[in-house]
C-alpha positions as CSV (number, residue, x, y, z in Angstrom):
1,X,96.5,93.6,78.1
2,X,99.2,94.4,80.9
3,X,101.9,93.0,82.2
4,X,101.6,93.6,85.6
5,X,104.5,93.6,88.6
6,X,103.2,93.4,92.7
7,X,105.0,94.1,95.6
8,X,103.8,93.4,98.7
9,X,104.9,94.2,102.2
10,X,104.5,90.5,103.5
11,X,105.5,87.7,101.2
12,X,102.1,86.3,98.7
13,X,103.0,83.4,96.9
14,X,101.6,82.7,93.4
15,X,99.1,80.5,94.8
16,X,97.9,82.4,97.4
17,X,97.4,84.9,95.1
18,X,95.6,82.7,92.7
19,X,93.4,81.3,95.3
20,X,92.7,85.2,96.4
21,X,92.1,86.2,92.3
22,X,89.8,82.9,91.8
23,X,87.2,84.0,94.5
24,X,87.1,87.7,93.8
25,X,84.1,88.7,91.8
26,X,84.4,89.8,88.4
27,X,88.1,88.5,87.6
28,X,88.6,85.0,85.6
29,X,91.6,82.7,86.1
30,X,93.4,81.2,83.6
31,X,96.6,80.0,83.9
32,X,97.1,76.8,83.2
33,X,101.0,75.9,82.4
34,X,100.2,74.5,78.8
35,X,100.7,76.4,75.4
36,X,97.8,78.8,74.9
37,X,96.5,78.5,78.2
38,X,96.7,81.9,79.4
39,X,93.8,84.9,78.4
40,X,94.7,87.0,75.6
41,X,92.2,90.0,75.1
42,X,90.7,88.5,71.4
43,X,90.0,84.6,72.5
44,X,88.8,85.2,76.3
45,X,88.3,89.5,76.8
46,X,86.1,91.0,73.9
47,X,82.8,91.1,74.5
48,X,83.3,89.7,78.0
49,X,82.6,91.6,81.5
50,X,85.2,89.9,83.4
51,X,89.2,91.2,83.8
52,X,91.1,87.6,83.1
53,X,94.2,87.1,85.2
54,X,96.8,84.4,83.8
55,X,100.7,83.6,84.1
56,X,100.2,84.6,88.1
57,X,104.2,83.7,88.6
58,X,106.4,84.1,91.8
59,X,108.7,87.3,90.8
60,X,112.3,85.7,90.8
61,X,113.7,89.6,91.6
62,X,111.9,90.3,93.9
63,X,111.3,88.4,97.5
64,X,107.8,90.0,98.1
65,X,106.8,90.3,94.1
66,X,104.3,89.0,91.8
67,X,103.6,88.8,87.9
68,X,100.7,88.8,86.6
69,X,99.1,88.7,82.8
70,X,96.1,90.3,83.0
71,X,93.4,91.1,80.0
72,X,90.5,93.0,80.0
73,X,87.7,94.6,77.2
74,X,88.4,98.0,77.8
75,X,84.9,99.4,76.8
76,X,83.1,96.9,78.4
77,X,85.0,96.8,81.5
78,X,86.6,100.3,82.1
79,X,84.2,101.8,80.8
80,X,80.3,100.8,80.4
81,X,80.4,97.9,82.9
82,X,82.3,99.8,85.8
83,X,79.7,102.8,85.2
84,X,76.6,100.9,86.2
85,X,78.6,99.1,88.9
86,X,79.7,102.4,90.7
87,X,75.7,103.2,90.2
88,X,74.5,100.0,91.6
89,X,76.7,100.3,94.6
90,X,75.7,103.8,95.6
91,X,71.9,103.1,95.0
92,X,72.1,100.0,97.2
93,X,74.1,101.5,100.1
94,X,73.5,105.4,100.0
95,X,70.6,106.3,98.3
């Protein structure tokens, strides 16, 4: 799990960057403004491929910033799952 802070050159508001985070391919939304309904890495992340993304918030210090809750499996993702995904990528488009 990180806390994670974004800067950006031209201003990305929370739900641009939740519409952006929704559609990208291996990440999970959840953020929904409720107790418990962000991703925490034992209910959503172990044993799961995807990085989770929750509490996508407008940075109140920052004009251009971001925060972001974000939760992973870091064996499955970081390590095992990102392997064969580097591999597929260069078998499909240079091999």
């Amino acid at each position: 799990s990180e806390a994670v802070h974004i800067e950006t050159r031209n201003k990305l508001t929370a739900a641009q960057a939740t519409e952006l985070l929704s559609a990208a391919a291996g990440v999970s939304v959840l953020d929904e403004r409720v107790d418990g309904g962000y991703a925490t890495a034992v209910t959503e992340s172990a044993g799961e491929d995807p990085t989770f993304v929750s509490r996508i918030r407008d940075d109140i210090s920052h004009e251009n910033g971001l925060n972001l809750w974000v939760v992973a499996d870091n064996v499955r993702k970081g390590a095992a799952l990102n392997s064969v995904q580097i591999a597929e990528i260069l078998s499909a488009e240079y091999l």
